[in-house]
N, C-alpha and C positions, 0 to 999 in steps of 0.2 A: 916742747910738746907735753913732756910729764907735768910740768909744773900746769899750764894748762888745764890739763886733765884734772889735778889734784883742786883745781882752784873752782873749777866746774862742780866738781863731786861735791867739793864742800859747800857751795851754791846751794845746791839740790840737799842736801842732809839741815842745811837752815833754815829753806824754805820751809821743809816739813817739816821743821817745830815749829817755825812760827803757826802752821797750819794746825798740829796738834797740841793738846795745853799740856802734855805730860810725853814722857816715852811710853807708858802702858798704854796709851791711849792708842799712839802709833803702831804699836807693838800692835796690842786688838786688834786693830783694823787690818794691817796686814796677815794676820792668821785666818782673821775673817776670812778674806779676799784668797787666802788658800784653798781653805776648805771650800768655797764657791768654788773654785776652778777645779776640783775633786770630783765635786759631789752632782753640780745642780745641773740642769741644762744639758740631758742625754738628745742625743743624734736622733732617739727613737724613742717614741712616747710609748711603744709597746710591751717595753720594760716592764713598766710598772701594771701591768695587767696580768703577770703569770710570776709566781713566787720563783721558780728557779730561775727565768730568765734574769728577774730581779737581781738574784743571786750573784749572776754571773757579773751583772753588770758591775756590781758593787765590785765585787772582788777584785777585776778588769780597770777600774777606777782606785781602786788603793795600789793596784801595780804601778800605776799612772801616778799615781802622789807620789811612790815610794822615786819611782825615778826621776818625777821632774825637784822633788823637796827630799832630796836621803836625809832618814835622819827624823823627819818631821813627825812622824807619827808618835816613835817611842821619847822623843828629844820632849816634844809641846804635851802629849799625854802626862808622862811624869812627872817632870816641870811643875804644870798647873795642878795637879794632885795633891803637892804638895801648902800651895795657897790659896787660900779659899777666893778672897775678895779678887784675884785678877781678872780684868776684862777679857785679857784671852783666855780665861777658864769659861768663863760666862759661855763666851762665843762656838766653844769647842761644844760645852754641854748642849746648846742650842742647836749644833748642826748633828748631833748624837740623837738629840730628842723629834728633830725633823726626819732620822733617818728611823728611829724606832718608830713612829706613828705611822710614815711611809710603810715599811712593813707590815703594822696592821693592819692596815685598810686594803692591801695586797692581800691577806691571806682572808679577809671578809669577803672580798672580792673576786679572786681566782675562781673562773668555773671550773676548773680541772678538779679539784677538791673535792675528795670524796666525802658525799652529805654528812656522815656518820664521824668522822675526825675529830669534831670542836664540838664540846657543852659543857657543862658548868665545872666540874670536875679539871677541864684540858679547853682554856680558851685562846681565842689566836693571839691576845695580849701575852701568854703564858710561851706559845711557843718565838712570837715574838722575840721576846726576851732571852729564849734559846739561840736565836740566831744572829740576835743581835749581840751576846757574848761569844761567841762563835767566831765573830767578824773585828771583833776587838782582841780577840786570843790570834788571830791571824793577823793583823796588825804589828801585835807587837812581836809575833816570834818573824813579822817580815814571810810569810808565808800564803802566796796568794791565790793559791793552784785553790779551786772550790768545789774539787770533786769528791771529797768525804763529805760537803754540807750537802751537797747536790745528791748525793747516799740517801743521807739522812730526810731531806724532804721528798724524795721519792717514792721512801718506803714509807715513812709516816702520813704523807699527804698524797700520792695520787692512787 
């Protein structure tokens, strides 16, 4: 039965090379395909209409990485940090970049938002940016409870 097993596994580890033309390539795609099952594809579209709901979701969703991939956030973050050219660098930056423009368009968006919060000085790009290091600092210290950010946009935005 082991040897079975062993001779299967190694089936499946051949097949997808043949399938991919390098290991990074491999490697890419499977982080991709992480970060998809993290991030995309919420139970409730109504997330993305109210900044702290947003919030919550996110946070609720990196607890949900941190347990089904330990390890992956701080392990693929620094990792790729380090090399510029890897596809899973690429790929990480792309679902960073999908998650900070998500934010914007949340916080253009949000009726809750008092009129007076955003102009030229303090725009939602600007706080953006705050929340999105926020959510990256929580990340790596593995800390997903989002009730200081959910502070913080309450007293600054509603």
């Amino acid at each position: 039965l082991h040897r079975l097993i062993r001779r299967q596994r190694q089936m499946c580890i051949r097949d997808s090379y043949n399938y991919y033309e390098s290991k990074a390539e491999l490697l890419g795609d499977t982080i991709e395909s992480i970060w998809r099952e993290i991030f995309f594809n919420p139970e409730d579209e109504q997330v993305f209409k109210d900044v702290a709901a947003c919030i919550s979701w996110i946070y609720k969703r990196l607890q949900y990485g941190n347990e089904q991939f330990p390890g992956f956030f701080s392990l693929h973050s620094f990792g790729f940090m380090k090399d510029e050219k890897t596809d899973g660098k690429k790929k990480m930056l792309q679902t960073w970049g999908h998650i900070l423009n998500g934010l914007c368009d949340i916080l253009k968006n949000d009726p809750k938002i008092r009129p007076d919060v955003f102009d030229e000085q303090f725009t939602e790009k600007q706080f953006a940016d705050i929340l999105f290091s926020l959510i990256l600092v929580s990340m790596i210290r593995q800390d997903y409870n989002p009730s200081s950010i959910l502070m913080l946009i309450n007293k600054t935005l509603y």
